[in-house]
Backbone as a ProteinNet text record, in pm:
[ID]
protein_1_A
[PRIMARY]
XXXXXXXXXXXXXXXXXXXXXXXXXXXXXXXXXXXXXXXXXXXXXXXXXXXXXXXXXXXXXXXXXXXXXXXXXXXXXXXXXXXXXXXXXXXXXXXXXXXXXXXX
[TERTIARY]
472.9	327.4	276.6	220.2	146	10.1	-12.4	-81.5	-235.4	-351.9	-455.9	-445	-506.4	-532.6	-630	-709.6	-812.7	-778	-664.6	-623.6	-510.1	-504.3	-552.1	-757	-829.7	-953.4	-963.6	-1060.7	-1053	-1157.5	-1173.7	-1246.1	-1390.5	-1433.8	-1588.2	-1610.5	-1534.8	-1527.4	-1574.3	-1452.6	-1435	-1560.5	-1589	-1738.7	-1854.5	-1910.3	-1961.8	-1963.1	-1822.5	-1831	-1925.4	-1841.1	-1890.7	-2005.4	-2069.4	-2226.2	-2300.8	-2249.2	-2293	-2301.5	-2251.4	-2257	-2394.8	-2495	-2618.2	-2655.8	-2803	-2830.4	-2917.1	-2853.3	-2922.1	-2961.1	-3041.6	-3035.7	-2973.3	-2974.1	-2856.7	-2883.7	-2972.2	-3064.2	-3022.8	-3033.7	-3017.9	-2851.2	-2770.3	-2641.6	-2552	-2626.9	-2612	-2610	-2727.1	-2701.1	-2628.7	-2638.1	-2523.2	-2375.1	-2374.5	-2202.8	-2179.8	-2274	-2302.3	-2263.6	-2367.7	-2345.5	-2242	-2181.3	-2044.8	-1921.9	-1916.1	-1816.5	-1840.4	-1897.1	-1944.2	-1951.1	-2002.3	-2069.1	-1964.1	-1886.9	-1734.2	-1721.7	-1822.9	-1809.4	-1984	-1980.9	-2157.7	-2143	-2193.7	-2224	-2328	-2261	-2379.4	-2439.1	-2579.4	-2618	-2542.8	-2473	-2435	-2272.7	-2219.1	-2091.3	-2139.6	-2206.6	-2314.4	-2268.8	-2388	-2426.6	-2307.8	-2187.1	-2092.6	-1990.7	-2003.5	-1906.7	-1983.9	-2071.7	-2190.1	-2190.8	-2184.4	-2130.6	-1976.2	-1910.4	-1749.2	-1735.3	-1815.7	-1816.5	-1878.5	-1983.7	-2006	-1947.4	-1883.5	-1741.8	-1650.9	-1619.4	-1489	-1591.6	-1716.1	-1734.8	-1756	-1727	-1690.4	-1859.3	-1949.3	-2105.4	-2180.1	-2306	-2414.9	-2514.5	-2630.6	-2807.9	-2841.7	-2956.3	-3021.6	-3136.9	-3229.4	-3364.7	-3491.2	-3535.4	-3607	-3794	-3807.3	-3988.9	-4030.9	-3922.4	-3921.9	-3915	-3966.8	-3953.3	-3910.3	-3918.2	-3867.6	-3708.5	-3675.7	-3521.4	-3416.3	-3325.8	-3238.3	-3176.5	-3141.5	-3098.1	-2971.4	-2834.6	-2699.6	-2650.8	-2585.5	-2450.2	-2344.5	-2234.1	-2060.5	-2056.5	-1987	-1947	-1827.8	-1826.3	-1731.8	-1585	-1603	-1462.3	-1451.5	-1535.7	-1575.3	-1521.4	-1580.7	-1545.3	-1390.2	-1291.1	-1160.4	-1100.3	-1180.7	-1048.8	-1129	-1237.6	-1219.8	-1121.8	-1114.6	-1047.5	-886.8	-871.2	-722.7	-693.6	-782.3	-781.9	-740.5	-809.2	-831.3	-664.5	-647.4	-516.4	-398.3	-436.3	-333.8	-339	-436.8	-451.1	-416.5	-437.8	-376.3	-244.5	-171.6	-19.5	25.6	-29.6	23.6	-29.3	-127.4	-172.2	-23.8	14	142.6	238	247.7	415.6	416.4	308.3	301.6	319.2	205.4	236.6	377.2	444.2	584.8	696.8	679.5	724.7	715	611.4	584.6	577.2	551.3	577.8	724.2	812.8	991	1059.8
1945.2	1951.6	1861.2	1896	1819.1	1765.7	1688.6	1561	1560.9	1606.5	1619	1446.5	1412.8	1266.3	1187.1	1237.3	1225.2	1138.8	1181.2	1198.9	1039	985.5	957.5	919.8	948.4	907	813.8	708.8	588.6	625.9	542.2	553.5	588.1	480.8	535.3	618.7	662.8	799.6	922.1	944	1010.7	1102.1	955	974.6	972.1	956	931.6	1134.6	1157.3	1342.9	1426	1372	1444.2	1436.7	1336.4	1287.2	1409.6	1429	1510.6	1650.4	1703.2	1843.4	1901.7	1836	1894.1	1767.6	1814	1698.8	1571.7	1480.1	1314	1201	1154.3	1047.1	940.2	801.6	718.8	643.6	602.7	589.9	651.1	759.3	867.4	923.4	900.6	912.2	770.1	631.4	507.2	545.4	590.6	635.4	723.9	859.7	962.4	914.1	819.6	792	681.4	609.6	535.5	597.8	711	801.5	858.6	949	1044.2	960	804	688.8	623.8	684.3	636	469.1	440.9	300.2	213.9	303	210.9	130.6	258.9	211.4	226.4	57.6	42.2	27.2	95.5	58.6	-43.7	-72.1	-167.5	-119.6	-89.5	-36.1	-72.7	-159.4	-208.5	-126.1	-123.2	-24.1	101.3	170.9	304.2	368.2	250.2	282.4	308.2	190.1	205.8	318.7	367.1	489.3	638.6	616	737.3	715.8	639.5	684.1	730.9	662.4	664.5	833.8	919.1	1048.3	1138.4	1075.9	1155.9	1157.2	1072	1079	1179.1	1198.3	1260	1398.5	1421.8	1554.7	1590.4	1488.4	1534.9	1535.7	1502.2	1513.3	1565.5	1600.6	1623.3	1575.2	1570.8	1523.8	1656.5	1627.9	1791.3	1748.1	1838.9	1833.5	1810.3	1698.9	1652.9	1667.2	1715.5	1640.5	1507.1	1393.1	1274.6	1197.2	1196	1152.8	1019.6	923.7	770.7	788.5	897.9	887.8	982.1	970.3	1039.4	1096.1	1222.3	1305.9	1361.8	1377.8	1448.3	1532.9	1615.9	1713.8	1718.8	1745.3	1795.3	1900	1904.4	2023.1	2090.6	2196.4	2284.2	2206.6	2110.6	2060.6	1917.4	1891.9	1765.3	1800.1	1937.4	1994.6	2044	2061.5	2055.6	1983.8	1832.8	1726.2	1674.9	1709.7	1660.2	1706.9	1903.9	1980.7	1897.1	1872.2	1844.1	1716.6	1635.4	1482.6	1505.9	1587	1676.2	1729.8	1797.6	1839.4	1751.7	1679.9	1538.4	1467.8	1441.5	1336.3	1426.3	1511.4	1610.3	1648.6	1665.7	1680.6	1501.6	1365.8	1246	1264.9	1324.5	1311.1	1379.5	1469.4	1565	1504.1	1485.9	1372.3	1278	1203.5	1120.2	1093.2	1192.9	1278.6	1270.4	1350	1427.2	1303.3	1210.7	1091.9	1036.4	994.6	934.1	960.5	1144.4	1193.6	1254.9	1212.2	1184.6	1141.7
304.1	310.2	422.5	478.4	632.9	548.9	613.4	578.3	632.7	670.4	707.8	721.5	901.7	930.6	878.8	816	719.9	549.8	541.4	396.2	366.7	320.5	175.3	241.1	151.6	157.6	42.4	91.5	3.9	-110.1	-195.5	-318	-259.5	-189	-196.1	-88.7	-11	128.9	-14.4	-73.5	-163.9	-284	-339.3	-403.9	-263.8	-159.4	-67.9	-38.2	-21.3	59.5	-41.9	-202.8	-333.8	-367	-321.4	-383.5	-263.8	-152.8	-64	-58	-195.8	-211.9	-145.3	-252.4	-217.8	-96.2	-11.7	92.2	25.3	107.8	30	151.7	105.4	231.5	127.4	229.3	182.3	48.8	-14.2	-105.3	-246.7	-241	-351.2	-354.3	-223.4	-227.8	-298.5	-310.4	-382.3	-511.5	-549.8	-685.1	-765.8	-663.4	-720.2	-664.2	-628.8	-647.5	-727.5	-780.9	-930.7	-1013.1	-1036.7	-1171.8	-1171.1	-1033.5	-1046.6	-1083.9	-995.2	-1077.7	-1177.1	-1268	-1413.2	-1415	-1321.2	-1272.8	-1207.9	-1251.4	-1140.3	-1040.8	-910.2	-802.9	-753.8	-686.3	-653.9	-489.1	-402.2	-256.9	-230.1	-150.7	-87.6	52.1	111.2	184.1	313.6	404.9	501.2	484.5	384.4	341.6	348.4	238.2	261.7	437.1	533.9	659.7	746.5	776.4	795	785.8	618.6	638.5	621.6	678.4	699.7	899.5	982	1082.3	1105.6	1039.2	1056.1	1004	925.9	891.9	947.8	1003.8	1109.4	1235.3	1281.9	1398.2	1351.8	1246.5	1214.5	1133.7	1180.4	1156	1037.9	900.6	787.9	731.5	793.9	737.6	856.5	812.7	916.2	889.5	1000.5	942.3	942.3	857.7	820	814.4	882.7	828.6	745.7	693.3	587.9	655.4	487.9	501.6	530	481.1	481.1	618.1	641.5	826	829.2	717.2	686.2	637.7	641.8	582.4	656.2	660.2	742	608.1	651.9	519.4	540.6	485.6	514.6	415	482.3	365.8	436.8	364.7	375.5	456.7	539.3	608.4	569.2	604.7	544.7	597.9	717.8	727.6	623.8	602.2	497	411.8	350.2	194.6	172.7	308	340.4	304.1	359.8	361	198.5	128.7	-4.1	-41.4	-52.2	-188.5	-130.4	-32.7	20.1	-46.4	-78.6	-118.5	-294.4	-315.6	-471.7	-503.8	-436.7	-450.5	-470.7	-373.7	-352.2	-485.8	-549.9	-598.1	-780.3	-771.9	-872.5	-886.9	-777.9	-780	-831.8	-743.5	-812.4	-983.9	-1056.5	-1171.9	-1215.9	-1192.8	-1250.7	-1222.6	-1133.7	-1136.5	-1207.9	-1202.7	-1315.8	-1426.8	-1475.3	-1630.4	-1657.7	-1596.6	-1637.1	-1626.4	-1578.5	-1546.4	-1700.9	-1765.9	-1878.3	-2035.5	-1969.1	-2095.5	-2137.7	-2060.6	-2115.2	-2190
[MASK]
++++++++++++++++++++++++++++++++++++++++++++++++++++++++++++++++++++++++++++++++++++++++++++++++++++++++

C-alpha cells in the first residue's frame, strides 16, 4: 500500500478536515472539533490559524464565499476529503490488527 505524503494526519489536522465537511470560518470550526472530539481535543486560535494555512498549501481546504465579510470562511476539497477517507482507512485497518491481536 503506498502511503499518500499527507498521511499519517495528526489529531487535530484530522478533526480540523472533518469539522470542514460543511463551510466554517475558524470560530465555529473550534467548536465543531470540540463537539466531534467529545471535548477531547480544544484548539487554540494561533494552532487553529497555523494549520488552516499549512492546508491550504497542501490544497487540502479552500476559502469560499461568505455574507460575513469579518470572517474568512473554508471547506474540504475533494483532495482533502482523499487524504481524510485515506487517514480513515488507515486508522481502521490499525483498529483490526489490533483487535485480532487481543482478542486471542
Amino acid at each position: 500500500m503506498n502511503r499518500d505524503k499527507n498521511l499519517p494526519l495528526t489529531e487535530t489536522t484530522y478533526y480540523i478536515l472533518l469539522s470542514l465537511i460543511e463551510p466554517a470560518h475558524g470560530y465555529l470550526m473550534m467548536q465543531k472539533v470540540e463537539e466531534l472530539s467529545d471535548h477531547q481535543v480544544k484548539i487554540a486560535a494561533g494552532t487553529l490559524y497555523g494549520a488552516i494555512e499549512n492546508l491550504l498549501k497542501h490544497q487540502l481546504i479552500q476559502a469560499v464565499k461568505s455574507d460575513d465579510k469579518r470572517r474568512k470562511t473554508y471547506v474540504i476539497t475533494e483532495k482533502g476529503k482523499d487524504v481524510l477517507r485515506l487517514d480513515f482507512e488507515r486508522m481502521k485497518h490499525m483498529i483490526s490488527i489490533t483487535k485480532n491481536v487481543f482478542e486471542q
